[in-house]
MARBA-3410 file (N, C-alpha, C, O; in Angstrom, 1 decimal):
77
0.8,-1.2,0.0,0.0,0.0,0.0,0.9,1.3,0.0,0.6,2.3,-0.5 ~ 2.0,0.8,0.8,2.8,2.3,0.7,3.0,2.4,-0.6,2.5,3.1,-1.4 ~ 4.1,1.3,-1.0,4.5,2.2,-2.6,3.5,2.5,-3.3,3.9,3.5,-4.0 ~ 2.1,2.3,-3.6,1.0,2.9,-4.2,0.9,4.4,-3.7,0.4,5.4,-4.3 ~ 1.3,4.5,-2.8,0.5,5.9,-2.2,1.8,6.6,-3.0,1.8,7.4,-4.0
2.9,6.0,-2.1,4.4,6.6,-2.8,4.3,7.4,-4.4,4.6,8.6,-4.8 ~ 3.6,6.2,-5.1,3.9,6.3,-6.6,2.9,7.5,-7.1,3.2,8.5,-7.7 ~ 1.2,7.0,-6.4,0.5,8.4,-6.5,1.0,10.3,-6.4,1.1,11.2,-7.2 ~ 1.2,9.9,-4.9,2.0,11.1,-4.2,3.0,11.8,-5.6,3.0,13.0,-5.8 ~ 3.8,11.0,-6.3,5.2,11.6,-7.1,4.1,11.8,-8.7,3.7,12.8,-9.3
3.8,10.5,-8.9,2.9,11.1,-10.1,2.1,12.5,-10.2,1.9,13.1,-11.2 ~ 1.5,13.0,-8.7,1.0,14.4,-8.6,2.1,15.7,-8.5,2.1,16.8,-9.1 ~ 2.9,15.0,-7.7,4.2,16.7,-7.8,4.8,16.7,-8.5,5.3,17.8,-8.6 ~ 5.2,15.8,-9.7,6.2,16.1,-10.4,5.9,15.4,-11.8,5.8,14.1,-12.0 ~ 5.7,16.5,-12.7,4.9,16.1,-14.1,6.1,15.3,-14.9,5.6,14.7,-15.9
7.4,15.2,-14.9,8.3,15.0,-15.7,8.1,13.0,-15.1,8.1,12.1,-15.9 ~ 8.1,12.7,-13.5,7.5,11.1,-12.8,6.4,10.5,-13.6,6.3,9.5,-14.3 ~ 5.4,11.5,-13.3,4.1,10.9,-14.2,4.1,10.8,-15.8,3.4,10.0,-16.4 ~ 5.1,11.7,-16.5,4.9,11.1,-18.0,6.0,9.5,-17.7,5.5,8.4,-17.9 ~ 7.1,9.7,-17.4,7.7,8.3,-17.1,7.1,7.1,-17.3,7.4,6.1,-18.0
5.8,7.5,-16.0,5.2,6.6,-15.4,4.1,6.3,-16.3,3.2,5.4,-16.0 ~ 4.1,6.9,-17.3,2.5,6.9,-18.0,2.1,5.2,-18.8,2.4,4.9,-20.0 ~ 1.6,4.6,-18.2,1.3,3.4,-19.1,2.7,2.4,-18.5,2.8,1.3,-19.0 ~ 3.6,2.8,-17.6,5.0,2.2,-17.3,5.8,1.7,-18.4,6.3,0.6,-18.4 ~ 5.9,2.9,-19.7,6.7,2.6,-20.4,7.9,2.8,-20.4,8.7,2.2,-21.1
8.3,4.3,-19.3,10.0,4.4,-19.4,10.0,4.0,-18.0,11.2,3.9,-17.8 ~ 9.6,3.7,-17.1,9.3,3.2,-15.3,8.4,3.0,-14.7,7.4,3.7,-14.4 ~ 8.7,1.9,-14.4,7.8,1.0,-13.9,7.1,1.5,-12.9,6.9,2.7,-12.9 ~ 6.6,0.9,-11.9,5.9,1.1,-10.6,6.7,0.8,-9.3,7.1,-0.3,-9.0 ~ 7.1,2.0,-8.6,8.4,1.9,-7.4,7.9,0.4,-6.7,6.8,0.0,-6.6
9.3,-0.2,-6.2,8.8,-1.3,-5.3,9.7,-0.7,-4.1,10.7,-0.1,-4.3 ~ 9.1,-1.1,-2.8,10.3,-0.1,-1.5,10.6,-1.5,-1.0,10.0,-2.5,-1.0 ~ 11.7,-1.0,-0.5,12.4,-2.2,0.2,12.9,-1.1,1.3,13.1,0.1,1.1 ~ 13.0,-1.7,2.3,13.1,-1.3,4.0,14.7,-1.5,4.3,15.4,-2.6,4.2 ~ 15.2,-0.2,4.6,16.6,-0.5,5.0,16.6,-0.2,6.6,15.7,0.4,7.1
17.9,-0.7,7.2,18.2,-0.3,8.5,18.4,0.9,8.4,18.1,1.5,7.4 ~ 18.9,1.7,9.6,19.0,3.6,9.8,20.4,2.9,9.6,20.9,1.9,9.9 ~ 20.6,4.5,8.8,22.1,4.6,8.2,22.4,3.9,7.0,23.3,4.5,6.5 ~ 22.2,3.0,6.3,22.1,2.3,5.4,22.4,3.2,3.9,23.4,3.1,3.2 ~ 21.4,4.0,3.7,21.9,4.9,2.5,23.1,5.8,2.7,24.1,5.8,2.0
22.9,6.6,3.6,24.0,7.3,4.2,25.8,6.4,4.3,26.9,7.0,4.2 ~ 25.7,5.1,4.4,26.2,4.1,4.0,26.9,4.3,2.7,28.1,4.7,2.5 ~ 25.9,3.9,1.8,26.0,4.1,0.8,26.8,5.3,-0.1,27.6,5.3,-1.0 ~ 26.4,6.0,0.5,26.8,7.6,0.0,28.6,7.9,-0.1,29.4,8.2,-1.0 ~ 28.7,7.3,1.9,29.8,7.7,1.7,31.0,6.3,0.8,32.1,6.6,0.5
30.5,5.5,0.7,31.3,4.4,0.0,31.8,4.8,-1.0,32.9,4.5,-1.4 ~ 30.9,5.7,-1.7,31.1,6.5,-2.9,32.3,7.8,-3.5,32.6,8.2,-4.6 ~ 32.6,8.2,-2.4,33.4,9.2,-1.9,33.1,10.3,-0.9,32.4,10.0,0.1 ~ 33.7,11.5,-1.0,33.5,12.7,0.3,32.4,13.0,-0.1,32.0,13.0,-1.3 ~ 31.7,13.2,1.0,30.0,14.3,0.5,30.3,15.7,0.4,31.2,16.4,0.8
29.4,15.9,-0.1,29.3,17.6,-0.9,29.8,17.7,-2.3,29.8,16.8,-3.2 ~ 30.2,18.8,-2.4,30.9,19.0,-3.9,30.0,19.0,-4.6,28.8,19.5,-4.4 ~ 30.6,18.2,-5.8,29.7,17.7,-7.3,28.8,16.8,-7.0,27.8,16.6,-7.5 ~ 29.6,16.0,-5.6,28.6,14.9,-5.8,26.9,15.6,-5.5,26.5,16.6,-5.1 ~ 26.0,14.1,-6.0,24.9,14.6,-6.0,24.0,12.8,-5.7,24.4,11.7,-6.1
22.8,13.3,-5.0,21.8,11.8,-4.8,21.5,11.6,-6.2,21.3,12.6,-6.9 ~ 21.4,10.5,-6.6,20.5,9.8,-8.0,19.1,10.3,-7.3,18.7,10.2,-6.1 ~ 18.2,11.0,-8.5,16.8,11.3,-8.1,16.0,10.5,-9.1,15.0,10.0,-8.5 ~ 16.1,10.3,-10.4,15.4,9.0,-11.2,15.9,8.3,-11.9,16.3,8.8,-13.0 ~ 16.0,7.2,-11.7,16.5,6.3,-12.6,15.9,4.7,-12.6,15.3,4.0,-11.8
16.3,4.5,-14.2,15.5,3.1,-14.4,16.8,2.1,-13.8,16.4,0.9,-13.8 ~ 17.8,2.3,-13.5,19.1,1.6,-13.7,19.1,0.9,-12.5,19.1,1.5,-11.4 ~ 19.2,-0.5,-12.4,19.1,-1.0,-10.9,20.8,-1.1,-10.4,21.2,-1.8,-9.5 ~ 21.3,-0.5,-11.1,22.9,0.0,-10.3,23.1,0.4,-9.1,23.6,-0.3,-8.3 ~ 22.8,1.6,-8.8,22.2,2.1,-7.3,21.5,0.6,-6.6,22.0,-0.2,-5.8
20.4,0.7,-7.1,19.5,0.1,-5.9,20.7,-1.3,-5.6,21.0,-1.7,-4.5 ~ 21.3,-1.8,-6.5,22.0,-2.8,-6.1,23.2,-2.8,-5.2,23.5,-3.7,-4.4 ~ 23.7,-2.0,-5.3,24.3,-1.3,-4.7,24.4,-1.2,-3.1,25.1,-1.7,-2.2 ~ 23.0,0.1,-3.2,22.0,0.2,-1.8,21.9,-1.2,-0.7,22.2,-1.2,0.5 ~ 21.5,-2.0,-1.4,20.9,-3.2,-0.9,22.7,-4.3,-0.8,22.7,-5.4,-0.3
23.8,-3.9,-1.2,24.8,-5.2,-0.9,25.0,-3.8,0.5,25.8,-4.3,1.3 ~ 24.7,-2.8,0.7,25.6,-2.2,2.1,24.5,-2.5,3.5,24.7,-2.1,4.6 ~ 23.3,-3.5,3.0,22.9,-3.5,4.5,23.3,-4.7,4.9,23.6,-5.8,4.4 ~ 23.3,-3.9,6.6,24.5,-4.5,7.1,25.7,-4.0,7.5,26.4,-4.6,8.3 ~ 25.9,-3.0,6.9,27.0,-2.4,6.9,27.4,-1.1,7.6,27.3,0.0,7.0
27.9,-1.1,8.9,27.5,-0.2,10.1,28.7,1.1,9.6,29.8,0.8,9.1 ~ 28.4,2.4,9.9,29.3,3.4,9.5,29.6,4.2,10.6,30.4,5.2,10.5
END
């Protein structure tokens, strides 16, 4: 039920989500997966120093991240 609400919620704020999402031809329908606290923040810094250039991934079809995401739980910082 959450990712439904999730996916609603973004399809309403942000028109560039909803064409994406339209018919799930360029992205699919979000699935959430539950991490521990700290977990992305984890992730972040694995990647290098924060700030700068660096920047969060905000849409992507690419399950690189999420694969990613998901080998650092577990993984205390």
């Amino acid at each position: 039920h959450f990712a439904q609400v999730l996916d609603q919620t973004l399809r309403q704020l942000n028109s560039d989500y909803d064409a994406k999402r339209h018919r799930d031809l360029a992205l699919a329908a979000p699935r959430v997966h539950f991490l521990a606290p700290g977990t992305f923040e984890a992730w972040l810094r694995s990647r290098g120093p924060l700030g700068g250039q660096r920047k969060v991934p905000r849409l992507s079809n690419s399950r690189e991240v999420l694969e990613e995401v998901l080998a650092m739980r577990g993984v205390r910082w």
